[in-house]
C-alpha positions in Angstrom: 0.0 0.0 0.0 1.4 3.5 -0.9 0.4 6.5 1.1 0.3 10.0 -0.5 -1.1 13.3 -0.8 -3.9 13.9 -2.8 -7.1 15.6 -3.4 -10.5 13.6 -2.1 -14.2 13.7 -1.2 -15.2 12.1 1.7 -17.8 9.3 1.4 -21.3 10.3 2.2 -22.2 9.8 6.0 -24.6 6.8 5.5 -22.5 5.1 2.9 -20.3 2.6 3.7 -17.5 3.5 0.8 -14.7 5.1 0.5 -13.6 8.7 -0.3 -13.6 9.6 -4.1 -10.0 10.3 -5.1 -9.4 13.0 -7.4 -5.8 13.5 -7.9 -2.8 10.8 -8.6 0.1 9.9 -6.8 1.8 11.3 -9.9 0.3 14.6 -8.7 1.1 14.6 -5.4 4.3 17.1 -5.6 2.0 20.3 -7.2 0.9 22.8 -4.5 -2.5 23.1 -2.4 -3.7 25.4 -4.9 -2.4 23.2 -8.2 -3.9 20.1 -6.5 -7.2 21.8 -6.0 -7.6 22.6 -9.6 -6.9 19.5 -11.0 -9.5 17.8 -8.1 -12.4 20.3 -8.9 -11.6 19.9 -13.2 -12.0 16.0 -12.1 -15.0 16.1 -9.7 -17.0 18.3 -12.3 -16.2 15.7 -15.4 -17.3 13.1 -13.2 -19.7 14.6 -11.5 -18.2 14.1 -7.8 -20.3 16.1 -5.4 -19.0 17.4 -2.6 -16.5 19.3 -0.7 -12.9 18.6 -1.4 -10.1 17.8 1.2 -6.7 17.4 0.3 -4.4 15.1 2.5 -3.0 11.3 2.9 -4.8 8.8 0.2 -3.6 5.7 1.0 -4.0 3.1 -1.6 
């Protein structure tokens, strides 16, 4: 398993998933700000509701 920073939503409160990962270890390096981009560009092509977190994705 790799651990990493990344860009995420949080599954919903009743569900019994996982977040929705919106970034790639490959991305991991770019700033808060970079990272948030590419996240919201994601969530809105995939139409990923809700609010985004960025911190450890581990895999």
């Amino acid at each position: 398993m790799a651990t990493y920073r990344a860009a995420y939503v949080l599954p919903e409160a009743d569900s019994n998933g996982v977040g929705v990962l919106l970034t790639t270890q490959e991305q991991s390096t770019l700033t808060d700000d970079e990272l948030m981009v590419v996240a919201r560009q994601v969530a809105a092509t995939n139409d990923v509701d809700g609010e985004v977190f960025i911190g450890d994705w581990t895999d």
